[in-house]
N, C-alpha and C positions, 0 to 999 in steps of 0.2 A: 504494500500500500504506500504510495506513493503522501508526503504530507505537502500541501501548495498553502502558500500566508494567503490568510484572509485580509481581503483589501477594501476600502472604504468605510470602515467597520465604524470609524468618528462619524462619518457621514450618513450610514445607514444607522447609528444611533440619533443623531438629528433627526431626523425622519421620523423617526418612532419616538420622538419627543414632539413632532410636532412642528417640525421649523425644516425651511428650506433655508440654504446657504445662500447669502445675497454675495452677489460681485465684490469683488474688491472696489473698495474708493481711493480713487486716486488723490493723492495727496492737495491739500487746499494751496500751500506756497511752497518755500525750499528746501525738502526735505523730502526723505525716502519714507515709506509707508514702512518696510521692514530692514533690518542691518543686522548682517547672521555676522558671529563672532565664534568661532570654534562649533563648539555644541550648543551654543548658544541662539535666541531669537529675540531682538530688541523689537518690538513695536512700535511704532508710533501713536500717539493719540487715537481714541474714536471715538464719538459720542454718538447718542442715543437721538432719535426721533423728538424726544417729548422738550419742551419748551417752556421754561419761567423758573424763578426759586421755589426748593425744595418746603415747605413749612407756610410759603404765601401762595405765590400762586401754584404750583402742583403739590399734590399730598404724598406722603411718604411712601405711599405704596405705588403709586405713578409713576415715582423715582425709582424705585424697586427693579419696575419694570423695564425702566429706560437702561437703566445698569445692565441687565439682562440683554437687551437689545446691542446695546456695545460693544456686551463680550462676542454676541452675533456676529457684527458688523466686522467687531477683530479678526474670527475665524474667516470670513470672506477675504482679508488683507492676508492672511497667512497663509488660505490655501493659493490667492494669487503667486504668494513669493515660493512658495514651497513646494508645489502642485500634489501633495498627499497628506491629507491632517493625520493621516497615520503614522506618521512621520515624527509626530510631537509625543517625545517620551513623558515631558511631566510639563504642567504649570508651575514657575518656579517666584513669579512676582507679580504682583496685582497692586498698580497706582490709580485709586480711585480719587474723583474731585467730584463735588457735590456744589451746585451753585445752591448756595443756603440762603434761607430769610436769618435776619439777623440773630435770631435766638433759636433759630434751629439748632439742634447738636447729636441727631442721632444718625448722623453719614456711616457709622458703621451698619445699619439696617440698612439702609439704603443698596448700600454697594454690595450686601448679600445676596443681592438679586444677580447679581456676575457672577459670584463666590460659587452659589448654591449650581446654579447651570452648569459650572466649569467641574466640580465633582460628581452632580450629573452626569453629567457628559464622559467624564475621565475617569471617576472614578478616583480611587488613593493618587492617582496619578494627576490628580486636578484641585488636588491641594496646595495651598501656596502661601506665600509670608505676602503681608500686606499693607498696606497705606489706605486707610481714608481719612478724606480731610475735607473740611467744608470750606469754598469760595467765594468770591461775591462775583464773578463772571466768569463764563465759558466761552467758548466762540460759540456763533451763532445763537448765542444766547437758550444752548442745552443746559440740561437740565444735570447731564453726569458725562462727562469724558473718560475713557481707562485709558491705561498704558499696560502692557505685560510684557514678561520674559519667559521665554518657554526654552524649554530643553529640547534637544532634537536625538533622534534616536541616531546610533554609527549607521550610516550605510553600508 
C-alpha cells in the first residue's frame, strides 16, 4: 500500500467550517503583503470588513467577528505567497489592534475571534503568543487589523 500526503486539508477544513478562501489583497502602499525568512512567514497587516470603534460604534462581538475575518483575509495573502496552506507548520505570532472607544478595554475578547479560528483551523498547531492592544485608528477606519508569523513546514 502505497501512502500519498493528503493535500488541501487547511482548505478543505475551511470548507467544513464554512468559509471560502478570499484572494489575496494586494498590498495598499510600499510594502510586501508576505516576507518568508528561513522557516519563517512575516505578514503584513489585514483588516476586517467591519467599520467604526470597538465599544461606540461597533459592539464587541462585531469586533469579534471582524478579527475573524482578518485572520480570513490573512490566509488569502499567504496562500497567494505560498500556494499551499499546508504548508504552514504552526501559528507562531498574532498582533492584534483594536480601534477602541475611549474606555473600551476588552481587545483581548475581541481578537479571540482570530485566536479561536486559527486553533480551529490548526489545531495545537494554531496556537500562538500574542499582542492585543487597543487604538484610536486603523486604516480605512476598521475596526481590527492583525499581523502574524507562521512557521512553514521543511520542504
Amino acid at each position: 500500500m502505497s501512502i500519498h500526503k493528503q493535500t488541501n486539508t487547511v482548505e478543505n477544513r475551511l470548507k467544513s467550517l464554512g468559509h471560502d478562501l478570499p484572494p489575496p489583497r494586494r498590498p495598499v502602499a510600499n510594502y510586501v503583503g508576505c516576507k518568508q525568512s528561513g522557516d519563517l512567514l512575516f505578514v503584513s497587516g489585514q483588516i476586517g470588513d467591519v467599520r467604526g470603534a470597538v465599544g461606540s460604534d461597533v459592539t464587541k462581538d462585531d469586533g469579534r467577528l471582524c478579527a475573524r475575518q482578518a485572520a480570513l483575509y490573512m490566509l488569502g495573502t499567504v496562500k497567494g505567497a505560498i500556494s499551499d496552506l499546508d504548508r504552514i507548520a504552526s501559528v507562531d505570532k498574532v498582533l492584534g489592534f483594536v480601534r477602541s472607544a475611549p474606555d473600551f478595554t476588552e481587545q483581548p475578547y475581541v481578537i479571540d475571534g482570530a485566536s479561536d479560528f486559527l486553533i480551529e483551523l490548526f489545531g495545537e498547531a494554531g496556537r500562538h503568543s500574542r499582542t492585543a492592544t487597543g487604538v484610536l485608528q486603523i486604516p480605512s477606519g476598521a475596526s481590527v487589523q492583525l499581523e502574524m508569523t507562521f512557521r512553514l513546514a521543511p520542504d
